[in-house]
N, C-alpha and C positions, 0 to 999 in steps of 0.2 A: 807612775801616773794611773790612776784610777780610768775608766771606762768611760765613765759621768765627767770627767776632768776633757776628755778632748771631744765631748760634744757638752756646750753650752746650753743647747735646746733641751737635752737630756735630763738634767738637770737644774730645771726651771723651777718644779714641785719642790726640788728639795731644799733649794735658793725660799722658796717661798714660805715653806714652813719654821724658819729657824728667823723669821723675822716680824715683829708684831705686827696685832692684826691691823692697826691704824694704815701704817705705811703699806701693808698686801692689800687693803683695799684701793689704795693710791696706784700702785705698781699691778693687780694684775690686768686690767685691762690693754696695757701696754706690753706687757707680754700675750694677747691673746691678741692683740694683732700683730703682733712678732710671729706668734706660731701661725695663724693663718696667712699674711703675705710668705714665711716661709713654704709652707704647703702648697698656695696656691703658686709659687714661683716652681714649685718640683713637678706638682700634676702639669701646668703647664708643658716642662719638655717634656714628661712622661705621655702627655695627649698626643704631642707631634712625632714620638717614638713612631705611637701605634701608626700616625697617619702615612710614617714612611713604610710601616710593616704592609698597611693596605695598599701602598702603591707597589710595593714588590711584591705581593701575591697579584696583585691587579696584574702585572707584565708577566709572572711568570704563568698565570692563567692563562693569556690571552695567545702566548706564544704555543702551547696545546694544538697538537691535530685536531684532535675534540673535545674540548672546553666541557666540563662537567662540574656538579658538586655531587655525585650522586657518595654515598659510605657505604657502596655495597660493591664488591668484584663483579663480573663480569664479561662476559664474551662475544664478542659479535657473530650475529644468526643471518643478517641479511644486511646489505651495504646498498641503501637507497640510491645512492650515485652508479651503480650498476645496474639497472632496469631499463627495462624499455624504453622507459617517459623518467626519466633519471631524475631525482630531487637530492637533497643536502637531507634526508631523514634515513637513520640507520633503527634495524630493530638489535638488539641483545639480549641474553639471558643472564640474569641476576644470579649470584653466586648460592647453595643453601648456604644459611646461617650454621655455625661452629654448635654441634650438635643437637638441631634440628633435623630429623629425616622429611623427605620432600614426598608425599604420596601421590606415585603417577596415575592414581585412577582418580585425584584429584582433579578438580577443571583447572586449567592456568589464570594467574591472574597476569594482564594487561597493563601497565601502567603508560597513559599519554601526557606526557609534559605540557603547557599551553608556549606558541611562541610568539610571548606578546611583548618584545624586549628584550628579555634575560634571556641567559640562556639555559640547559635545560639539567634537570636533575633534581627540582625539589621533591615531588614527589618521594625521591629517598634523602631526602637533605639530613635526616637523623634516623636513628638506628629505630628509635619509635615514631613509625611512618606508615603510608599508605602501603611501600614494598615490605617494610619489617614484618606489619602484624600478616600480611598474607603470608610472608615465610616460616612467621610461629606457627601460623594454621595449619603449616605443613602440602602448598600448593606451590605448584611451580609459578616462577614469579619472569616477568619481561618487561622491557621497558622500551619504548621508543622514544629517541631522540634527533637532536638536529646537529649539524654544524654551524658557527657564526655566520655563515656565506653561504649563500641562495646560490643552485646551478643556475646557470643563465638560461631565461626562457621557461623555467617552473612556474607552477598556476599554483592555485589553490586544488583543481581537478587535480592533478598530476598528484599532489600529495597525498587525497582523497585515493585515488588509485595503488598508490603504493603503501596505505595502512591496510587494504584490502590485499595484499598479497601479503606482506607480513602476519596477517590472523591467518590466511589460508596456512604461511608456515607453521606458525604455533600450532595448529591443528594437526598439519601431518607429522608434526614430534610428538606429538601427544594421542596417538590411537586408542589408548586405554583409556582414558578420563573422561569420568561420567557430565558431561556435559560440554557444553560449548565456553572458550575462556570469557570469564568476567573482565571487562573494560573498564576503565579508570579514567576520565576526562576529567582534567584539571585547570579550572578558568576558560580561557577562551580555544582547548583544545577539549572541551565540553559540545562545542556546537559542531570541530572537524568529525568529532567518534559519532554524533546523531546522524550527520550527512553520513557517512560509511556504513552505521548499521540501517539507513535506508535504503541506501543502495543496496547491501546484502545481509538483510537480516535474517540470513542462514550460517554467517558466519560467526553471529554475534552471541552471547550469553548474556547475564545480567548486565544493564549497563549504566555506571555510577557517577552521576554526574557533579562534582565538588566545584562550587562556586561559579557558574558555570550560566553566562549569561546569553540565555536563546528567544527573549521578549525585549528589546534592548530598549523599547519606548517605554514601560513599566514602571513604574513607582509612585513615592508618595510625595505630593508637594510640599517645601523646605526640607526635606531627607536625602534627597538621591539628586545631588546638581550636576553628576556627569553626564548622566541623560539627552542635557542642553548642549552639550559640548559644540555638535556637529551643526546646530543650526546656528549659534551664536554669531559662527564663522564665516553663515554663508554657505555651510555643505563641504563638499569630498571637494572641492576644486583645490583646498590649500593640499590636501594631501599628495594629488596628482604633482600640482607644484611643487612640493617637497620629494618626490619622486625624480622629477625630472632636474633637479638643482643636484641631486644624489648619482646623477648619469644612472638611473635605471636601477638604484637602490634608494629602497625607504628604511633611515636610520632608525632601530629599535629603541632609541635612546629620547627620542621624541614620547614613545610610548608609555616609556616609565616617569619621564617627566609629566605628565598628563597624570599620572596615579598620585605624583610627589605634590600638584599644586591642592590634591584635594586637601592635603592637610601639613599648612605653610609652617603651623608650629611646631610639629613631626619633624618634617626635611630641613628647616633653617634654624631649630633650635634643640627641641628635644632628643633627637636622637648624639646630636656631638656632646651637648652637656650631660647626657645620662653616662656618656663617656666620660667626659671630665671629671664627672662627683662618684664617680667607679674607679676609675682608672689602675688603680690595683688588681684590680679583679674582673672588668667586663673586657676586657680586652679580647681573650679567646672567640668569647661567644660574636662579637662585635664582626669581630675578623671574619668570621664563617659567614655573618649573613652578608657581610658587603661584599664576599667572591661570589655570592651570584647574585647581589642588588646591582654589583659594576658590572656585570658579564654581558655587555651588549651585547646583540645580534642582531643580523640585517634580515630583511627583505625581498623578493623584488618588487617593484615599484607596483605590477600587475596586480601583485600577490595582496598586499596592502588595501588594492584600490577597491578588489574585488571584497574583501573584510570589508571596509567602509560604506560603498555603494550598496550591498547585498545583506548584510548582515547588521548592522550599528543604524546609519541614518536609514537606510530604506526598510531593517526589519523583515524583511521577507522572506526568514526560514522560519518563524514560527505560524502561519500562515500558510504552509504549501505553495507559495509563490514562488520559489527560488527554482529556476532551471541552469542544467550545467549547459555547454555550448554543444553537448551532442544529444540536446534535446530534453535531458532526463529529466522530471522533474521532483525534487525532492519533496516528498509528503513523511512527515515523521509518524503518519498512522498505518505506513507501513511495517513499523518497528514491531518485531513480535515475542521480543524478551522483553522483561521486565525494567524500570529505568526507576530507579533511584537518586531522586533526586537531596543532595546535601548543602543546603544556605545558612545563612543568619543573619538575624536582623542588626548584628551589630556591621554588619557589612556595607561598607555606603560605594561600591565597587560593583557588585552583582548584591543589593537586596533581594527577598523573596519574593518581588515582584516580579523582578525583570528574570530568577530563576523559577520560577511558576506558573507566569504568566501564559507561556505557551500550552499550557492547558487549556485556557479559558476560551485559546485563540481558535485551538482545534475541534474543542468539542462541546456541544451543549447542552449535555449529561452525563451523570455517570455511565446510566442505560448506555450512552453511545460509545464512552471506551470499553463497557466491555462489547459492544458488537463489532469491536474490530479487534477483539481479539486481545485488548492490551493490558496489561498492570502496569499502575504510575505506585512507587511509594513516596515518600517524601519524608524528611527531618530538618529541622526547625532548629537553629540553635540561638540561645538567649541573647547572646556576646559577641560571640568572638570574631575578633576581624576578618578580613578577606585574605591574606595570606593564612590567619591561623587553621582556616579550614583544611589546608595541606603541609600546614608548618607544625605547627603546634601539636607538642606530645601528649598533652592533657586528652587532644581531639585523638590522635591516632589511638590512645590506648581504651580509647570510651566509645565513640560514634564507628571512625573504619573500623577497629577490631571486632568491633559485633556486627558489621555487615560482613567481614570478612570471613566469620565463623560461621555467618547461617545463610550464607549466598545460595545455596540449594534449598533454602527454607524459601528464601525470596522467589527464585526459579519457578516455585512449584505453586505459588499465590494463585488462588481463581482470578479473572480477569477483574478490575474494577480500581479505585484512588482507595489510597491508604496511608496513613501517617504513622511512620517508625517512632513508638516513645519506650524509652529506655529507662528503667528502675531500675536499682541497685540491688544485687544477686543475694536475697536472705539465707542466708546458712543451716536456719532452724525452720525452714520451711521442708518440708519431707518431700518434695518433689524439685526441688533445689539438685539433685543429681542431674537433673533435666536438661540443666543452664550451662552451656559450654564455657563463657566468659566472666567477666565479673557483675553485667547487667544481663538482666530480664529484656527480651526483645519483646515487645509486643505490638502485632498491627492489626493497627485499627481501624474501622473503615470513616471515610469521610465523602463529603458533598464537594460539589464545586462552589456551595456559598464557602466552605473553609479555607480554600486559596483565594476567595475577591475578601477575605478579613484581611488577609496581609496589604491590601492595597491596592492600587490600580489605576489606569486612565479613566476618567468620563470619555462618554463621544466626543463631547467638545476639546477634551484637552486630545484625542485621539487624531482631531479634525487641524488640529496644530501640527501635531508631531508631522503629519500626511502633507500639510503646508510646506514645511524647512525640508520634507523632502522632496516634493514637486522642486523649490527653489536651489535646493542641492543638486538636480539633474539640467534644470535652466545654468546654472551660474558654473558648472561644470562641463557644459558644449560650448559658452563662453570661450572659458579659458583654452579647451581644446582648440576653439577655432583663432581666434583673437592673438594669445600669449605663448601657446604650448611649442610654436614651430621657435618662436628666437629664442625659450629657455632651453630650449633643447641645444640650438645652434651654438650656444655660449657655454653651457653644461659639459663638464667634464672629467676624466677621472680622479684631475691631481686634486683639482679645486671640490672634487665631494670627500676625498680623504682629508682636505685640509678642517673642512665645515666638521666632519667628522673627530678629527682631534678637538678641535677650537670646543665642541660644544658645552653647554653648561653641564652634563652630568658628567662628563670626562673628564676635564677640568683639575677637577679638584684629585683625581687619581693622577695625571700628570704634575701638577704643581712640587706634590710631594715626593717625587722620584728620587731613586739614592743619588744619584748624578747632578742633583741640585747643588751647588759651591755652598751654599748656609748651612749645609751637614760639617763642613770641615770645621766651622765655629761651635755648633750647636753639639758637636760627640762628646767632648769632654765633658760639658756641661749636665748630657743625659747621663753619662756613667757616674757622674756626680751625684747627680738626683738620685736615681737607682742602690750607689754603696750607703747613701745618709740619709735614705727616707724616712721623713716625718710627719704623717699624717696627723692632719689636726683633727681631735675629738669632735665628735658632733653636737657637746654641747655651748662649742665656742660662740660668742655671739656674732661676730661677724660671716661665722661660716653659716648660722641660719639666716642671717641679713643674706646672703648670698641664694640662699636656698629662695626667701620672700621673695629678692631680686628675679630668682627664676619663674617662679608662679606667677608674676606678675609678666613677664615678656611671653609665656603662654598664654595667659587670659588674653593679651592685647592680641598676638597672632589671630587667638582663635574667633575674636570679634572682630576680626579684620577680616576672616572667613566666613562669616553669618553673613555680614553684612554685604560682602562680595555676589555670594550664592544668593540670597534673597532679592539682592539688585539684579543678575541673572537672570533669575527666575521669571521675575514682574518683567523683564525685558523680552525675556520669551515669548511669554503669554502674551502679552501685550503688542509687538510685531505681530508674529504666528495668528493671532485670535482675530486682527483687522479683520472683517467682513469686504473693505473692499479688496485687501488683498486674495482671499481665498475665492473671491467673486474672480478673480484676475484668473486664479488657479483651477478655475471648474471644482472646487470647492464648497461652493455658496449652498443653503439650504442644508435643514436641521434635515432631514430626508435622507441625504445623501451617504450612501455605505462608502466610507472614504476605505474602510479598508475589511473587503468582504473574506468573509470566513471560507473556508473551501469547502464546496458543495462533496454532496455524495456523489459516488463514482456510482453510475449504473451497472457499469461491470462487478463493480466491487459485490453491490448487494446484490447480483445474482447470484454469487458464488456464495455470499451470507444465506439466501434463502435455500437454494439448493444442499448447502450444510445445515439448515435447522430439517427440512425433510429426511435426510439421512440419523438426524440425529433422533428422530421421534421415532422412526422405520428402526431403530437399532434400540429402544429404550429396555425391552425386553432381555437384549443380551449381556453375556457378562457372568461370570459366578460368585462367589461367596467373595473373596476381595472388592470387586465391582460394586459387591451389594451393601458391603461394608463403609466400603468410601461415599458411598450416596447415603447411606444414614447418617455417617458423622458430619456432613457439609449439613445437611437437611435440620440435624439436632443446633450445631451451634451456628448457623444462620442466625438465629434472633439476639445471636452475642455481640455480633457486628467487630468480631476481634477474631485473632488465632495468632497464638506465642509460639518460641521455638521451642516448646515442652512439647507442645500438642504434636509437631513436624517429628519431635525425635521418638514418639512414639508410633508415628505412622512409620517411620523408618523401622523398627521392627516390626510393624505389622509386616510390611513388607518384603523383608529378610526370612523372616519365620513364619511366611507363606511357601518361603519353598522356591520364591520365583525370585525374590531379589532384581528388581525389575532397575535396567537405567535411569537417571535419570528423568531421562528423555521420555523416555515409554512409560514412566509412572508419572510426569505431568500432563503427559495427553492420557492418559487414563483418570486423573484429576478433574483435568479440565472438561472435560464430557460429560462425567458424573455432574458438573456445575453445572453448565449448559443445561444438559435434559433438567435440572432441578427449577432452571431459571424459564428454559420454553413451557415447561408444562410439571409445574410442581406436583402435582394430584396424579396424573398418571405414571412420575416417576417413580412415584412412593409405592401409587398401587402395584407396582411390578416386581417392587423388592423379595415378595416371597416366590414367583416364580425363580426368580434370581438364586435364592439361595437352593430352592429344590434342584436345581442342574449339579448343585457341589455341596450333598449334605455332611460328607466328612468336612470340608472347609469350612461350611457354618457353622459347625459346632467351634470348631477353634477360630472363626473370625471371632462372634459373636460375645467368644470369652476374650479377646482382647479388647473390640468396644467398649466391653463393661469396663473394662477396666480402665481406659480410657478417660472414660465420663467419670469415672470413680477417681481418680487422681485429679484429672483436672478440674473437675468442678463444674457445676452451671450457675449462671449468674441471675439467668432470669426466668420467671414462670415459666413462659412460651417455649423456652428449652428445654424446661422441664417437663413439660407438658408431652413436647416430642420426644423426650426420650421413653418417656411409659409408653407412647405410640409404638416406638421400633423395638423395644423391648418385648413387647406384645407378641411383633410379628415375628421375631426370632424365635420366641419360646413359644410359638401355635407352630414352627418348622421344627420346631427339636421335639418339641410331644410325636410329632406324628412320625418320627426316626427314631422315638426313643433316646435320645440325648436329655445333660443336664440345662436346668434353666439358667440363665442370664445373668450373675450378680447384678440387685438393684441398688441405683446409684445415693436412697433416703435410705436403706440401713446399713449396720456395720456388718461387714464381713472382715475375714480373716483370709490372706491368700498370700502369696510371692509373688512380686509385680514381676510382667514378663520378661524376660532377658537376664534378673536377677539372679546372675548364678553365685553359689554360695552365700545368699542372704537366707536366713531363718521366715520366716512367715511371719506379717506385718498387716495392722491392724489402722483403717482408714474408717471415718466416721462422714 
């Protein structure tokens, strides 16, 4: 017997061509629903295969001391259940990558998990990730994480306490490394690393904030319906209730339901039929994201209450409103490293609003971030969802990796807003040596008009948000006093694990269990499907009626979600905006700062003024490097940009100074240079030649690095060019009177070896 003889399906084509065309026009339609109810009868138990494979990774995950997804080795450094003030968060160190060397004068990089539900590890969820590209970079890499179960009696404080011991350890493993570790905040473990690096922003380095929502009122009307969430409901009182139903756990699994309803044709359709119409092939990938889509994790109820009340409805860490309970109060303009901030607007989860917003809260100029000292960057991405920000390979191999690469480029920014834009690395551009990765970094400087483009509150709508939450603190001493003592009396441990299985995102990982009796009917039938799979061709018509059938139950989802959200919305506004209610609320009057910006600290600008005295008393000092780095800030000032070409040429000035300076001591040598140029331009500049006469052997060799400098990288605009014939000037009236050679000028050609280039012949720039 022939091949084609014991399968009939196999032999349909050949059945069909050995018989005229009259009667194959008759017969094949009835074979192409033969071959599609066959197919669709095999993906069928092929679906429910996979759905028992997710239920046996679901259990055997959960059975885990420490529930992970991370794909990288590792080691535990410090076990947060052993501290003082003891929490469920452990730090570790990531394995190096299979021949990648790890360089200890590298700064470490920090990776923080968000725990808003799941549990923890995406952050390395793929080998092209936030931890990968830092470990191509060649930096030591760590990662904190949690376990599913909250110690009894953790706060939010306590956790905050024990991320600041953890960096204190990465630091003392790390004595060599030129700078303090780069932090990684990922979602809502974005707003725990800001509270830590304000509390000690001595421990902190650049700190990189990925989707990462710290304005949590912020957005744009019809775009951002989770916003509403808290007021819809009435405030934090359901959460407390959900708390206290839980005996003293808030189930994470509410959390992730809350992400699931924003997008009903995602969670109830798309995602299982993308499986269905794959089922061959997406299974793998399927499987990996649902062990930490299902990786609930708990709570404590305090812990929860205080995220909700403090951070989400009340908003009060982008504000400086937020105090812990030993008074502290958190001001994020005490952060004195750089913060990086990474969103997109395809994000309806954290938009750019609610991740930028806190700028606009804290400050009301540029002028003003830099007098406290700060650099904000920012990046912008066109697309890509709120997971892809920390998921997505495309992202780790494009945005993290070239932050990852030029984090001491970052580090070393004068103070002031900047927006990270990334071009594509030209090959035939002759300064392309320059470019560590596969993009051009370039940052640029921006306004605070360029974060209110992205979107924002009015007062009025601001005078709302301030409403649901006055009525969240009413309607939450309510329940405290009224309902809290008999949910409590009645609450307890069996009955919050039972609510716990029952729930709808559990569910459907239970249902599917090996243990279930319908696998004893359904095995033979899957290994059946499996030996005699017959996919049907995509050009079959009912399999694209099927396909129509699908696009049509997601357009209705997704209009069942417009129309949901925008009822929401009008609902909001429309309660929240009554005048007599906000009359009720000490609310009333267009007048009234419902939610005041944080004043200047008088202490604060003592210590500002007394730092600009010291800095004009010192303008004079300094030598030939000093005097170097105050020309080139001074020249491309009017570029309103600096790329990491320009950084890696400072980096040899630096080196081939002789001094090789940290760091640390070459951004406060930066940073000063900026300062004196910002308090008193004119007297900075005029001092420049005293400056270089203290170190005329230096001048001669800064001077020839400058040039060359200017000469590779280019000037964009008159004004720069203008100042470059200015310091140009003044270097070649200091080398005339020492006898040294003049300056290469940056309008004609010369012939030279750019510096560092050893074994390059001499090389001709126009």
């Amino acid at each position: 017997m022939k091949p084609t003889d014991r399968n009939p399906l196999a032999s349909t084509g050949a059945m069909l061509e050995t018989v005229p065309e009259a009667i194959t026009a008759a017969v094949t339609p009835a074979f192409d629903a033969w071959n599609y109810w066959v197919d669709a009868w095999q993906r069928g138990l092929l679906f429910l295969d996979v759905m028992r494979q997710r239920s046996e990774r679901y259990e055997e995950h959960a059975a885990k001391q420490a529930p992970h997804v991370l794909k990288f080795g590792c080691d535990l450094v410090v076990d947060g259940r052993r501290l003082q003030r003891p929490v469920n968060y452990a730090l570790v160190r990531i394995h190096a990558l299979e021949g990648v060397k790890i360089d200890p004068k590298k700064r470490p990089f920090v990776v923080v998990d968000p725990r808003a539900g799941h549990g923890p590890g995406i952050g390395g969820f793929k080998a092209d990730s936030e931890i990968g590209v830092a470990l191509k970079a060649g930096h030591p890499c760590y990662f904190i994480g949690f376990l599913p179960d909250p110690v009894p009696g953790q706060t939010i404080e306590d956790v905050a306490h024990a991320e600041v011991q953890f960096l204190e350890r990465v630091i003392a493993l790390h004595p060599e490394a030129d700078g303090r570790p780069a932090v990684i905040g990922n979602c809502q473990a974005g707003w725990a690393v800001m509270i830590v690096a304000a509390m000690r922003p001595d421990l902190v380095g650049p700190v990189i904030l990925a989707g990462a929502p710290l304005s949590y009122w912020n957005g744009v009307r019809g775009e951002n319906p989770m916003r509403y969430t808290g007021g819809l409901v009435g405030g934090t009182w359901i959460t407390a209730l959900t708390g206290d139903i839980g005996a003293g756990k808030f189930d994470g699994a509410w959390l992730v339901t809350n992400f699931e309803n924003l997008n009903p044709a995602n969670t109830y359709w798309t995602k299982s039929y993308n499986l269905y119409s794959k089922v061959d092939t997406e299974a793998p990938r399927y499987l990996e994201f649902e062990q930490w889509w299902g990786g609930h994790v708990l709570l404590n109820a305090e812990e929860m209450q205080f995220i909700a009340d403090k951070l989400f409805v009340g908003n009060k860490l982008a504000t400086g409103d937020l105090s812990l309970q030993d008074g502290t109060r958190i001001d994020l303009r005490n952060i004195r490293t750089p913060i990086l901030v990474f969103c997109s607007k395809g994000d309806n989860i954290t938009p750019p609003a609610q991740a930028l917003g806190w700028i606009l809260d804290l400050y009301g100029s540029v002028d003003d971030i830099r007098a406290h000292g700060q650099t904000i960057v920012y990046s912008v991405h066109e697309n890509i969802g709120h997971l892809g920000i920390f998921v997505s390979g495309s992202v780790a191999k494009k945005e993290h990796d070239e932050f990852a690469s030029n984090i001491d480029l970052i580090d070393v920014l004068p103070p002031g807003l900047y927006e990270a834009v990334l071009t594509p690395r030209d090959a035939s551009d002759p300064t392309a040596e320059y470019v560590e990765g596969g993009y051009l970094v370039r940052f640029e400087n921006r306004t605070l008009d360029d974060i209110r483009a992205y979107g924002g509150n009015t007062q009025e709508d601001e005078r709302k948000f301030a409403a649901a939450a006055r009525v969240s603190e009413i309607n939450l001493g309510l329940y405290k006093t009224l309902w809290q003592p008999w949910v409590r009396m009645f609450a307890n441990a069996g009955s919050a694990d039972m609510m716990q299985r029952l729930h709808q995102a559990r569910l459907p990982y239970e249902m599917f269990k090996a243990d279930n009796p319908i696998w004893r009917t359904l095995d033979p039938l899957i290994e059946s499907a499996k030996s005699a799979r017959q996919p049907v061709p995509a050009n079959n018509p009912f399999w694209q009626a099927q396909q129509a059938y699908s696009d049509f139950v997601i357009a209705t989802l997704d209009g069942y979600r417009d129309v949901r959200d925008k009822m929401q919305e009008e609902w909001f506004h429309a309660f929240y905006g009554s005048p007599v209610l906000q009359a009720m609320l000490g609310l009333s009057g267009s007048d009234t700062d419902v939610r005041p910006k944080p004043g200047t600290d008088i202490t604060y600008q003592m210590i500002v003024n007394r730092r600009i005295e010291e800095l004009k008393a010192n303008i004079h000092s300094g030598g030939a490097l000093e005097a170097a780095v105050r020309a080139l800030l001074y020249i491309r000032m009017p570029e309103g940009a600096v790329d990491e070409r320009s950084f890696a040429l400072i980096r040899r000035m630096r080196q081939e100074a002789g001094k090789d300076l940290p760091i640390r001591a070459f951004k406060k040598l930066l940073r000063e240079q900026f300062f004196m140029l910002v308090i008193d331009q004119r007297g900075a500049i005029d001092a420049i030649p005293e400056m270089l006469a203290h170190d005329p052997a230096g001048a001669a060799d800064m001077q020839h690095k400058l040039g060359r400098m200017i000469e590779v990288l280019g000037l964009k605009t008159s004004d720069a060019q203008q100042r470059y014939k200015k310091m140009r000037s003044m270097f070649e009236h200091v080398q005339s009177m020492h006898g040294h050679a003049e300056m290469p000028t940056a309008d004609t050609p010369t012939v030279h070896a750019l510096p560092g280039r050893k074994g390059h012949g001499p090389r001709r720039h126009n």
